[in-house]
PyMOL Python script that loads the backbone (N, CA, C, O; Angstrom):
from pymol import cmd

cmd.read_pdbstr("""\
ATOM      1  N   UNK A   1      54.239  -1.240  34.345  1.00  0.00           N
ATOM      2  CA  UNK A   1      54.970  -0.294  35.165  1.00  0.00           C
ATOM      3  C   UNK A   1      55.747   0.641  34.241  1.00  0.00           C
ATOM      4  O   UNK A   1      56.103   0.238  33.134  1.00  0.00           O
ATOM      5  N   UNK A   2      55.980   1.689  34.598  1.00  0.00           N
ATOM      6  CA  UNK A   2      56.247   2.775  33.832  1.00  0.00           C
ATOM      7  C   UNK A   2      57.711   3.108  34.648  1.00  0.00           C
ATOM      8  O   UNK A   2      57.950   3.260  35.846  1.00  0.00           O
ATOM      9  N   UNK A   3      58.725   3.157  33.224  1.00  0.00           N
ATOM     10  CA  UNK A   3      59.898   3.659  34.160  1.00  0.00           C
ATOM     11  C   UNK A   3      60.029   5.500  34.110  1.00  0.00           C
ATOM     12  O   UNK A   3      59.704   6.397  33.332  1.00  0.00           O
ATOM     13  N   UNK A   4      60.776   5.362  35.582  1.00  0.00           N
ATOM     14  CA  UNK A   4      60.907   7.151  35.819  1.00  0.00           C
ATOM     15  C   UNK A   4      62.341   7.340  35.659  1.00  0.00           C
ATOM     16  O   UNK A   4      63.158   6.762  36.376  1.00  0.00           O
ATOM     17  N   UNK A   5      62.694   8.249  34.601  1.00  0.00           N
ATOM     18  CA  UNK A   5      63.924   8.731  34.322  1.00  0.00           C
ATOM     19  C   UNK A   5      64.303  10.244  35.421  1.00  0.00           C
ATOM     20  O   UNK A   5      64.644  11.328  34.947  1.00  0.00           O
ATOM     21  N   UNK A   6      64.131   9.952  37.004  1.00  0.00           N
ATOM     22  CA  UNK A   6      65.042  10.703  37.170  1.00  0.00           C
ATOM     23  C   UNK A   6      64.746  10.334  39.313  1.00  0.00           C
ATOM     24  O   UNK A   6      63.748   9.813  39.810  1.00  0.00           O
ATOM     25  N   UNK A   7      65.870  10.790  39.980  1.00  0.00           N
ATOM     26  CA  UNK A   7      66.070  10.257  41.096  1.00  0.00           C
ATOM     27  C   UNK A   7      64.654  10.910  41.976  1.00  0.00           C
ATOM     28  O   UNK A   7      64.245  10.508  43.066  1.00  0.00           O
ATOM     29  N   UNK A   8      64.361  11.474  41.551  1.00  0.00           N
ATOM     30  CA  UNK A   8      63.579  12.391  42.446  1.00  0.00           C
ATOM     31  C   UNK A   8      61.931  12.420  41.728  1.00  0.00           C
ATOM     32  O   UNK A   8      61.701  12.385  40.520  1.00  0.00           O
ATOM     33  N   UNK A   9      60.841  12.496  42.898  1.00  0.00           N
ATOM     34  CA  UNK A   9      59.528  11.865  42.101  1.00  0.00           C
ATOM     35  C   UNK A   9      58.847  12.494  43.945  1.00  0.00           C
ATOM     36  O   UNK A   9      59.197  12.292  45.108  1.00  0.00           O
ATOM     37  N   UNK A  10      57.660  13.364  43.199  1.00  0.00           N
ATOM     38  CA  UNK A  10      56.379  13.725  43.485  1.00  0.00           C
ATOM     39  C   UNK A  10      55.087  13.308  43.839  1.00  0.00           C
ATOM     40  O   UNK A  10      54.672  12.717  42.842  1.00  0.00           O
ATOM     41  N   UNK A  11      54.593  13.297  44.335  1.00  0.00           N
ATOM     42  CA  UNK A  11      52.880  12.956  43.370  1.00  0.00           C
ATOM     43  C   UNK A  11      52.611  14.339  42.971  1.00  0.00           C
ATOM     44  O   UNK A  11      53.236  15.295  43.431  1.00  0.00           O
ATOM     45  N   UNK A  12      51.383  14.457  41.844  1.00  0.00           N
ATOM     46  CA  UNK A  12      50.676  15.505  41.538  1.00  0.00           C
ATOM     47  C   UNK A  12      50.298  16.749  42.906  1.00  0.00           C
ATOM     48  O   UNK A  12      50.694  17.905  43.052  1.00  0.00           O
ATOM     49  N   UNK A  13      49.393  15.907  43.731  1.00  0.00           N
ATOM     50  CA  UNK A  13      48.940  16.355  44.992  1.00  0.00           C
ATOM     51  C   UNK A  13      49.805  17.200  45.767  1.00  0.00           C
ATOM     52  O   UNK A  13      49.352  18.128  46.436  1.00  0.00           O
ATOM     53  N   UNK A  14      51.099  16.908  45.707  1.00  0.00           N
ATOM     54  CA  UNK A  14      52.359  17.440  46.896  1.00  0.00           C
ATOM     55  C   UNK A  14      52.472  18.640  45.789  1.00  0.00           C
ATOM     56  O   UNK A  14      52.360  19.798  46.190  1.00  0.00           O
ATOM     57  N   UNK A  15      52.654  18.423  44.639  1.00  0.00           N
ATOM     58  CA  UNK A  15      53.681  19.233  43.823  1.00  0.00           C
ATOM     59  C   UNK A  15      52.683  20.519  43.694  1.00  0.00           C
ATOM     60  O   UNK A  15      53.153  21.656  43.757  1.00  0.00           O
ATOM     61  N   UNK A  16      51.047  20.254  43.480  1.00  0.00           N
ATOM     62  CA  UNK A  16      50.168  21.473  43.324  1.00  0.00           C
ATOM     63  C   UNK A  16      50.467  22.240  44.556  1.00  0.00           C
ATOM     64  O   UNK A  16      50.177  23.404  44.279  1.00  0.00           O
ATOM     65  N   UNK A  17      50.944  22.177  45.904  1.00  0.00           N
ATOM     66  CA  UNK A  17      50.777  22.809  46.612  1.00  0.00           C
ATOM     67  C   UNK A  17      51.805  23.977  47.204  1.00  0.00           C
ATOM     68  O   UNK A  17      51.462  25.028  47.746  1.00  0.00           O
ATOM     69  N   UNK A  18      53.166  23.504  46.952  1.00  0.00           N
ATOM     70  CA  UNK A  18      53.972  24.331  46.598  1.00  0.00           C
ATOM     71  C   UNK A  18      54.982  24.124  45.093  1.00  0.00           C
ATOM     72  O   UNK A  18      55.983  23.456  45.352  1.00  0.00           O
ATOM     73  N   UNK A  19      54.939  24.355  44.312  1.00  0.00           N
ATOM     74  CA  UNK A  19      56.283  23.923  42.752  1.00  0.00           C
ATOM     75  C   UNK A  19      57.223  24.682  43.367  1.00  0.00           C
ATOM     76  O   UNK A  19      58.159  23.980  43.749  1.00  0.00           O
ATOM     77  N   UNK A  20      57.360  25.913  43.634  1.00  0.00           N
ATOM     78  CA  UNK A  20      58.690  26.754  43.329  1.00  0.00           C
ATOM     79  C   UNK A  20      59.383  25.974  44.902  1.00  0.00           C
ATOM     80  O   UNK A  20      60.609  26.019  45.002  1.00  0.00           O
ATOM     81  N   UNK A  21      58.791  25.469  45.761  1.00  0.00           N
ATOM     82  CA  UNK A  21      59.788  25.099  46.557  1.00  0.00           C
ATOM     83  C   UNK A  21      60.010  23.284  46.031  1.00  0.00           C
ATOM     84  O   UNK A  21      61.027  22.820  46.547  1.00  0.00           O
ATOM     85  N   UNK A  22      59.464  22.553  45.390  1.00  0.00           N
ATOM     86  CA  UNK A  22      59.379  21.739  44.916  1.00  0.00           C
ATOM     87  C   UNK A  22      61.080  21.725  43.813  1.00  0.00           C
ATOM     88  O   UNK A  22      61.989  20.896  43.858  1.00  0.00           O
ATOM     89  N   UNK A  23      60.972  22.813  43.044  1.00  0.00           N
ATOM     90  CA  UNK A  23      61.906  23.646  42.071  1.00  0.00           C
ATOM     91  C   UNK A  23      63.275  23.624  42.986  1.00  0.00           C
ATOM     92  O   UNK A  23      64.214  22.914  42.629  1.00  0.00           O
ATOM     93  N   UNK A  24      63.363  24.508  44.299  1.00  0.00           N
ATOM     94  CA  UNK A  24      64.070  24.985  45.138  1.00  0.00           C
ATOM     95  C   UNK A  24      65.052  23.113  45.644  1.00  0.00           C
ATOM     96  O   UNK A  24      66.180  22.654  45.463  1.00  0.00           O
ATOM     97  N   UNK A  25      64.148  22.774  46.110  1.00  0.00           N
ATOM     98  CA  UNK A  25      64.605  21.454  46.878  1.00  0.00           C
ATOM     99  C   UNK A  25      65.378  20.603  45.890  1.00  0.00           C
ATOM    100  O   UNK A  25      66.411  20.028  46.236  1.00  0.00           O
ATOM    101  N   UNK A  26      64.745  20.493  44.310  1.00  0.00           N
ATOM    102  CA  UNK A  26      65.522  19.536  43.713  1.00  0.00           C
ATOM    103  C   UNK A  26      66.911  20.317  42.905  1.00  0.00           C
ATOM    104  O   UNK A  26      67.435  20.032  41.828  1.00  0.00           O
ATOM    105  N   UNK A  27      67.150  21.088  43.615  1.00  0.00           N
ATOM    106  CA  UNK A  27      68.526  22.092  42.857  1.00  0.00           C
ATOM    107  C   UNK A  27      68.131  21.909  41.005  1.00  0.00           C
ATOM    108  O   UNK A  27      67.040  22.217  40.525  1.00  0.00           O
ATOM    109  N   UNK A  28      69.607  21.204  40.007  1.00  0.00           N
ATOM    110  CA  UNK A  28      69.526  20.935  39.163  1.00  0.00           C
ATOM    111  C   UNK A  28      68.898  19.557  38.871  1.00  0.00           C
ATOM    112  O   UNK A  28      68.929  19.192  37.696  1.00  0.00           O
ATOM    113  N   UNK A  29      68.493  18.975  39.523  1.00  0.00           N
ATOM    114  CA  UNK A  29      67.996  17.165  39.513  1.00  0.00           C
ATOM    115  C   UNK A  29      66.116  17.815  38.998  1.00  0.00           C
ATOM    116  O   UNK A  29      65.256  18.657  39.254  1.00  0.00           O
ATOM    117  N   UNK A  30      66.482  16.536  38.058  1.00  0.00           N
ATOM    118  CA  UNK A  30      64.608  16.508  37.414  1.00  0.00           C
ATOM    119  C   UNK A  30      64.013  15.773  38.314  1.00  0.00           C
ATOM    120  O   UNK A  30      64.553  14.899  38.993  1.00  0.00           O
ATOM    121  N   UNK A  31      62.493  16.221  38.354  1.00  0.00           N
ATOM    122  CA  UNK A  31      61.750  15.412  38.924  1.00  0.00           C
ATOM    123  C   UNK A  31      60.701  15.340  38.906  1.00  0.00           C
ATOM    124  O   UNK A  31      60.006  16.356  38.871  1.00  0.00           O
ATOM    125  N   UNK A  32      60.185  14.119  38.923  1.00  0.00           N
ATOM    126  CA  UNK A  32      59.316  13.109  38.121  1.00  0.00           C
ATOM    127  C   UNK A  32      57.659  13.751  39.107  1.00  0.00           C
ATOM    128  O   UNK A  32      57.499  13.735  40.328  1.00  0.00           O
ATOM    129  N   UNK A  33      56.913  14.126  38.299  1.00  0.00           N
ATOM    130  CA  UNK A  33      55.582  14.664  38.987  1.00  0.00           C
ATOM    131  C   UNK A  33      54.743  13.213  38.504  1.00  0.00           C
ATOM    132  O   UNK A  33      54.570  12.977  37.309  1.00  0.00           O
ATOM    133  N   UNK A  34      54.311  12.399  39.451  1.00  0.00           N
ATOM    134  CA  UNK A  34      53.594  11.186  39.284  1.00  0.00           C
ATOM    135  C   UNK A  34      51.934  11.625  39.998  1.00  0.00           C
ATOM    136  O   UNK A  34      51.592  12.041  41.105  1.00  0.00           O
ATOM    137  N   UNK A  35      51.152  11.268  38.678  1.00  0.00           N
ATOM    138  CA  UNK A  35      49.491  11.164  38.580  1.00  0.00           C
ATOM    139  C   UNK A  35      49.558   9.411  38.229  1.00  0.00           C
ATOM    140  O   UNK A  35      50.244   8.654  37.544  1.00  0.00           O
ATOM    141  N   UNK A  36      48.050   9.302  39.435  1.00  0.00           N
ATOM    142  CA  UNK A  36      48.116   8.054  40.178  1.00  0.00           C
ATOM    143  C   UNK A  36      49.279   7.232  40.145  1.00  0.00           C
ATOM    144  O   UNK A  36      48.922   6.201  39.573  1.00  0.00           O
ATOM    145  N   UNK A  37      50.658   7.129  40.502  1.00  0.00           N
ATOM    146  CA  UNK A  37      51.994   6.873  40.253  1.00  0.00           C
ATOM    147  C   UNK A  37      52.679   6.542  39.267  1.00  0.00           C
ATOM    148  O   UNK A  37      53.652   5.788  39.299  1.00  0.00           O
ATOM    149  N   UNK A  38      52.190   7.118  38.255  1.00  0.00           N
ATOM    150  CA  UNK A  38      52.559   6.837  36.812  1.00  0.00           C
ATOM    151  C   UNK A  38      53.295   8.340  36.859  1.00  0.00           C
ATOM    152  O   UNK A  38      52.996   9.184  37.703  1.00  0.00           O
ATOM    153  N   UNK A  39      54.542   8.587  35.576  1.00  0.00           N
ATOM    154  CA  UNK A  39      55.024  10.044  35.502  1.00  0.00           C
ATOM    155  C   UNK A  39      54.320  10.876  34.505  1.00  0.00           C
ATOM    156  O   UNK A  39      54.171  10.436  33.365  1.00  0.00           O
ATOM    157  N   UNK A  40      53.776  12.301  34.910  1.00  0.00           N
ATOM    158  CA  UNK A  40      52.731  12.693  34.287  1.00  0.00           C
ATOM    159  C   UNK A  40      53.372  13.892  33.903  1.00  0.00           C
ATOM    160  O   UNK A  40      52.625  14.660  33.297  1.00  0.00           O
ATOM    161  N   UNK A  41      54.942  14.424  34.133  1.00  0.00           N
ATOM    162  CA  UNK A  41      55.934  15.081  33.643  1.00  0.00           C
ATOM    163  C   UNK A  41      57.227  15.182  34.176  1.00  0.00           C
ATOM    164  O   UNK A  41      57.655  14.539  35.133  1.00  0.00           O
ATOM    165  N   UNK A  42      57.902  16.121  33.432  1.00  0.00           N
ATOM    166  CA  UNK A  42      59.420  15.930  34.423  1.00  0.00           C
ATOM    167  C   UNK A  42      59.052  17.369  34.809  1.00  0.00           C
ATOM    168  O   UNK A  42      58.052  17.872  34.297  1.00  0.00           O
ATOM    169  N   UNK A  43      59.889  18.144  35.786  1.00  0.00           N
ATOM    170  CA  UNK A  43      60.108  19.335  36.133  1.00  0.00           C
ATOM    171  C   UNK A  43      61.749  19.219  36.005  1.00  0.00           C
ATOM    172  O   UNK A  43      62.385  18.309  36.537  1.00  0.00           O
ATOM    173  N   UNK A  44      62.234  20.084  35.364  1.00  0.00           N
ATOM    174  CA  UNK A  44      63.651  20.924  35.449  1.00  0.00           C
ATOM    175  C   UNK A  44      63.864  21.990  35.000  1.00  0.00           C
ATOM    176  O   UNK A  44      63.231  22.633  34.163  1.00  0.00           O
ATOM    177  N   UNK A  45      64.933  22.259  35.639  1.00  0.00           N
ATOM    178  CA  UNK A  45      64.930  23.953  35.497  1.00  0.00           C
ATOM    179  C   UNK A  45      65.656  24.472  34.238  1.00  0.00           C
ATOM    180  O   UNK A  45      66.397  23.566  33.857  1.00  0.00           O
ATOM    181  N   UNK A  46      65.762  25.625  33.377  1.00  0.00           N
ATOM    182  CA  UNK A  46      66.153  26.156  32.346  1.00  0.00           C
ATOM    183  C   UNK A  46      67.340  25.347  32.291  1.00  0.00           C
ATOM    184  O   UNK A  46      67.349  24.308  31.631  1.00  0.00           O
ATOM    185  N   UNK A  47      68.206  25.692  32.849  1.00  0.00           N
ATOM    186  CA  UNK A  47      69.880  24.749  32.750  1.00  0.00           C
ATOM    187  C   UNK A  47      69.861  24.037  32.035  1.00  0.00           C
ATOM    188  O   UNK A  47      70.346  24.035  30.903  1.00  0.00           O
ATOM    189  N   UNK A  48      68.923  22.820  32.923  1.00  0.00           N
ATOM    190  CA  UNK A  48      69.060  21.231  32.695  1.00  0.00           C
ATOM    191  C   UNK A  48      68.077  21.069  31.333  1.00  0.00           C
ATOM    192  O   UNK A  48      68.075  20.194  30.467  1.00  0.00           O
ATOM    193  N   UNK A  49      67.255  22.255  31.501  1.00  0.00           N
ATOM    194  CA  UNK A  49      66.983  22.101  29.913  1.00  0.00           C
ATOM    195  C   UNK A  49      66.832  22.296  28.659  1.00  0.00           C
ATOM    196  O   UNK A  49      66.105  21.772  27.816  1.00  0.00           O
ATOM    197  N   UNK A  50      68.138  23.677  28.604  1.00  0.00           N
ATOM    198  CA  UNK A  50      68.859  23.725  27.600  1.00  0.00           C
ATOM    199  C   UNK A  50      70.038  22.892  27.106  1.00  0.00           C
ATOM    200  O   UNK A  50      70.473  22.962  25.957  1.00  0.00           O
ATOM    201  N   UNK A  51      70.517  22.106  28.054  1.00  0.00           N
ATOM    202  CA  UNK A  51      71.261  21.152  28.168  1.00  0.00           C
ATOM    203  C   UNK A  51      70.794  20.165  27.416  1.00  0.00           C
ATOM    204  O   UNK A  51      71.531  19.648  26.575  1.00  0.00           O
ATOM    205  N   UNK A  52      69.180  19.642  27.642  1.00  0.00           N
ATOM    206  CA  UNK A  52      68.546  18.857  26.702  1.00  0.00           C
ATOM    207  C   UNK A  52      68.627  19.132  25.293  1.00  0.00           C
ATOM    208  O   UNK A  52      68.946  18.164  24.602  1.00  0.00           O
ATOM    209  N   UNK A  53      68.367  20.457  24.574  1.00  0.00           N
ATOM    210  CA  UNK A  53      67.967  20.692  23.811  1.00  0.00           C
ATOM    211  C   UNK A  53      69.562  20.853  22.666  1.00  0.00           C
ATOM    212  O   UNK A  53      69.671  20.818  21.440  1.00  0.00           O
ATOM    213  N   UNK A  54      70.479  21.011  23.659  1.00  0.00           N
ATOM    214  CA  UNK A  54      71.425  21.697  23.057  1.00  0.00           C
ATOM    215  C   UNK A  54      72.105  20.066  23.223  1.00  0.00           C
ATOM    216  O   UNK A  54      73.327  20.000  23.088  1.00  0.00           O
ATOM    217  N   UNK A  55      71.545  19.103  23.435  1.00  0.00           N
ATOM    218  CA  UNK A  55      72.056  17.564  22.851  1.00  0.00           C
ATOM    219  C   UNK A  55      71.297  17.493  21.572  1.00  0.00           C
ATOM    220  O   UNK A  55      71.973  17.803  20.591  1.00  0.00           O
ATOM    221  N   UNK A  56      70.178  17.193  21.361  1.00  0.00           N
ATOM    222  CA  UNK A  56      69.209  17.082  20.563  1.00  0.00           C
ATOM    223  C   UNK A  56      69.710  18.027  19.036  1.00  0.00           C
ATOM    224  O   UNK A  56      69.433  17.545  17.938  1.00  0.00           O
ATOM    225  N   UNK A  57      70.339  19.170  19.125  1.00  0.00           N
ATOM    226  CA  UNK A  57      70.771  20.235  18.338  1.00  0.00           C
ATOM    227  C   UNK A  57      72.371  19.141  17.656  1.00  0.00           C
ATOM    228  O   UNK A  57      72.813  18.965  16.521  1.00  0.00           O
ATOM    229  N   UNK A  58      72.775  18.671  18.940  1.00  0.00           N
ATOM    230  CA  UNK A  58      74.361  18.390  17.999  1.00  0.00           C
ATOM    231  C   UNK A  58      74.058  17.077  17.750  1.00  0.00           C
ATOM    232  O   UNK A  58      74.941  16.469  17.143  1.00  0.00           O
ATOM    233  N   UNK A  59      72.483  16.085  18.208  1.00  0.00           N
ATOM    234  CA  UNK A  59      72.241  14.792  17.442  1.00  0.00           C
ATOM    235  C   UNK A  59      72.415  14.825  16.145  1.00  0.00           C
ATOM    236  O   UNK A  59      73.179  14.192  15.416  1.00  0.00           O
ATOM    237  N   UNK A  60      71.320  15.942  15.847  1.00  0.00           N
ATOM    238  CA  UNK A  60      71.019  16.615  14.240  1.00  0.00           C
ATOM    239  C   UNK A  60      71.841  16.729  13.729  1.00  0.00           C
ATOM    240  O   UNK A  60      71.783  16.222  12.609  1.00  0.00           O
ATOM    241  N   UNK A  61      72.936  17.304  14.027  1.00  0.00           N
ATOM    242  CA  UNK A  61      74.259  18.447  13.491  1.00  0.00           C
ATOM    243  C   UNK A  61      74.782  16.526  13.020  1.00  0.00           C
ATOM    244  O   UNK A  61      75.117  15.972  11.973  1.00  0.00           O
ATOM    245  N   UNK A  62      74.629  16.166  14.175  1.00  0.00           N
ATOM    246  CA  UNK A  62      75.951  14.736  13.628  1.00  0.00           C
ATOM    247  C   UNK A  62      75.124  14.228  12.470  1.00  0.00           C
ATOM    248  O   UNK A  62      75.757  14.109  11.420  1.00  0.00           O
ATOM    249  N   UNK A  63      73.908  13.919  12.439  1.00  0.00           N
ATOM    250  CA  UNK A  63      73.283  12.914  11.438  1.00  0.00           C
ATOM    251  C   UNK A  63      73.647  13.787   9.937  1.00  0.00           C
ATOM    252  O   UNK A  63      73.961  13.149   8.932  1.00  0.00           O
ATOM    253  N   UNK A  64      73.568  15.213   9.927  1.00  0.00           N
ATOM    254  CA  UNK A  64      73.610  15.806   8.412  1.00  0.00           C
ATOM    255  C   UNK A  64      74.881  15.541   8.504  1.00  0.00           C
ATOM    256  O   UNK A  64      75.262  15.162   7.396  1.00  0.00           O
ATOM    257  N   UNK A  65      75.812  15.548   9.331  1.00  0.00           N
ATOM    258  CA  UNK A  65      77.592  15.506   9.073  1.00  0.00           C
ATOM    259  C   UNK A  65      77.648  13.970   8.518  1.00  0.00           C
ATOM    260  O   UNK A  65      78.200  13.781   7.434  1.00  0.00           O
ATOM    261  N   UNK A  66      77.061  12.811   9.275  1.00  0.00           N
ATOM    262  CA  UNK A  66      76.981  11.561   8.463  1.00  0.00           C
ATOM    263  C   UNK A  66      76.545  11.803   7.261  1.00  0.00           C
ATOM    264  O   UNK A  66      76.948  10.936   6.486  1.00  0.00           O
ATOM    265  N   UNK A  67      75.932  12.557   6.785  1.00  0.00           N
ATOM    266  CA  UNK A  67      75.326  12.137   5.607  1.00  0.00           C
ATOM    267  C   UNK A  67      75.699  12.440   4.676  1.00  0.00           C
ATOM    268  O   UNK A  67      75.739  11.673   3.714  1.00  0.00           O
ATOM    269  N   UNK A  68      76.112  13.691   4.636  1.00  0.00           N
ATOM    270  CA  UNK A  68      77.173  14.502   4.014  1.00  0.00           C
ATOM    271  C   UNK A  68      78.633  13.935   3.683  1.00  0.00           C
ATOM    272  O   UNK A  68      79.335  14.244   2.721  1.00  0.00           O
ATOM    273  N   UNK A  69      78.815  13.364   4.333  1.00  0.00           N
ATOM    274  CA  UNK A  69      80.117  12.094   4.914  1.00  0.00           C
ATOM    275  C   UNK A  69      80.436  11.401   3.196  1.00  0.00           C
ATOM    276  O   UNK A  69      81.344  11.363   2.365  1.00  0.00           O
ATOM    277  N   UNK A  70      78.962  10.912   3.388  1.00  0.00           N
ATOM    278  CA  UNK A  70      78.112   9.809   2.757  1.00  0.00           C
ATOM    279  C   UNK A  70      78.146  10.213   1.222  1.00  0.00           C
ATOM    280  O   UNK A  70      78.342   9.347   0.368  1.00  0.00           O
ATOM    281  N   UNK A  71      77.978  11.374   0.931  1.00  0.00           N
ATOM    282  CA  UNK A  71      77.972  12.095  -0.128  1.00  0.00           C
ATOM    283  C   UNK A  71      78.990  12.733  -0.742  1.00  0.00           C
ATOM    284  O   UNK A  71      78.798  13.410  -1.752  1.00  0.00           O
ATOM    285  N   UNK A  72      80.246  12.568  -0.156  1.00  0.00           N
ATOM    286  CA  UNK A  72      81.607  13.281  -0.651  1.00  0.00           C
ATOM    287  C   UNK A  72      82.591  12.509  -1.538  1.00  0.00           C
ATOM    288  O   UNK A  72      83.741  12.295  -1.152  1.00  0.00           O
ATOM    289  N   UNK A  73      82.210  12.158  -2.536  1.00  0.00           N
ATOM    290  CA  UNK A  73      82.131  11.668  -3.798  1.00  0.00           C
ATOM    291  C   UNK A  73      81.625  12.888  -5.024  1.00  0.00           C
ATOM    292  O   UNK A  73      82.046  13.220  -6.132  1.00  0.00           O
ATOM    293  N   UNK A  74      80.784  13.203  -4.359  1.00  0.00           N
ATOM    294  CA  UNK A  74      79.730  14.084  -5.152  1.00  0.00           C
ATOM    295  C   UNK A  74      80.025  15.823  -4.894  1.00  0.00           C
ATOM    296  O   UNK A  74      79.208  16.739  -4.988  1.00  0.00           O
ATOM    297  N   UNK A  75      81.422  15.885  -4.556  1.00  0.00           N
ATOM    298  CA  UNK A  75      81.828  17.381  -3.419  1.00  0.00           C
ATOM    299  C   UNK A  75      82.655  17.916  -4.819  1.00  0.00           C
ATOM    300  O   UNK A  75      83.096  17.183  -5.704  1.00  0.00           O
ATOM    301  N   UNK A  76      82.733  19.363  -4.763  1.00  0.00           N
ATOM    302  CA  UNK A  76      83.286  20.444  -5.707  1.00  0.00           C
ATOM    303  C   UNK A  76      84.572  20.981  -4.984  1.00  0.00           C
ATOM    304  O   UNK A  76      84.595  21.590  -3.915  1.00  0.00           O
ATOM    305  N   UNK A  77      85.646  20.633  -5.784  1.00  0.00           N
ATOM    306  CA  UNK A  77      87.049  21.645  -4.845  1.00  0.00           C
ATOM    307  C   UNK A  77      86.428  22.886  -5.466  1.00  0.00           C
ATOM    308  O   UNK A  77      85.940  22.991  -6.592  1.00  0.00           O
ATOM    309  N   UNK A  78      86.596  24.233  -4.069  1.00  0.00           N
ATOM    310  CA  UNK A  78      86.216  25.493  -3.997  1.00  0.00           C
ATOM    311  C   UNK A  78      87.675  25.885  -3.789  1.00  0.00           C
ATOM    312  O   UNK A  78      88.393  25.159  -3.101  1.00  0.00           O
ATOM    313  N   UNK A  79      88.235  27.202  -4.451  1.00  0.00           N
ATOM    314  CA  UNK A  79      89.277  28.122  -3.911  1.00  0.00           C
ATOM    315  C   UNK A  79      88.613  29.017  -3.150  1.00  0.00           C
ATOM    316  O   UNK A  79      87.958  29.923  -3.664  1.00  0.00           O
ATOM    317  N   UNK A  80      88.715  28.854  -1.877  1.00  0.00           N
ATOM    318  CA  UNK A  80      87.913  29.977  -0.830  1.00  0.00           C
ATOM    319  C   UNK A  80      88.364  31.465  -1.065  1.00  0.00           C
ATOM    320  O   UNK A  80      87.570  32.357  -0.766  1.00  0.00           O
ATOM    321  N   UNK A  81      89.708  31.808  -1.631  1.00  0.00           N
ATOM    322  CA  UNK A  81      89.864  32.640  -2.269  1.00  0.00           C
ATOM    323  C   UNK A  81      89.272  33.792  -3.802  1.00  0.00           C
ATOM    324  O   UNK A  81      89.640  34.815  -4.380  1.00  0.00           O
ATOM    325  N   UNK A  82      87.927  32.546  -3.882  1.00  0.00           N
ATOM    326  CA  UNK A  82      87.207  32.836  -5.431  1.00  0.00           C
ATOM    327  C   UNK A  82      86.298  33.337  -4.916  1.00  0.00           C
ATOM    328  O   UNK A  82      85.700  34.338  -5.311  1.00  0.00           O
ATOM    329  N   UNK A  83      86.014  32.497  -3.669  1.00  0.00           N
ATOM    330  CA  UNK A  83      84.699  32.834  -3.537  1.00  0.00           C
ATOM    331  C   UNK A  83      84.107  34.201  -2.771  1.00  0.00           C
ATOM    332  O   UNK A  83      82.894  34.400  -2.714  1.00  0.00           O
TER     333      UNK A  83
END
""", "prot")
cmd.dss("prot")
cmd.show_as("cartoon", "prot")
cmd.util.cbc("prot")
cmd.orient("prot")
């Protein structure tokens, strides 16, 4: 069994026949387009998924800030004034 990450779920069949009201009905909520009831994608709208992306962006941001962290031993005092 396959888990579905989100409240709201399709089949393929319903969703080919209208999306944009499919789109319309689930406001900002994703939802799960299921081929033979397995999830065969999410649908959400720009918002919700720049929202994704713009997590994914400050995952990154944190892991180089750990690492860097990690490395400040190895750091140069700068007079921002020199530079």
């Amino acid at each position: 069994m396959d888990t579905i990450y989100a409240d709201l779920s399709i089949s393929m069949s319903e969703f080919k026949k209208n999306p944009a009201q499919v789109l319309r009905s689930a406001g900002e909520k994703p939802v799960a387009v299921l081929n033979h009831n397995k999830p065969a994608f999410y649908m959400v709208t720009p918002k919700v998924f720049e929202v994704f992306v713009e997590s994914l962006i400050d995952r990154d941001l944190t892991e180089i800030v750990r690492h860097r962290l990690l490395q400040k031993n190895q750091a140069v005092e700068v007079d921002i004034d020199s530079v």
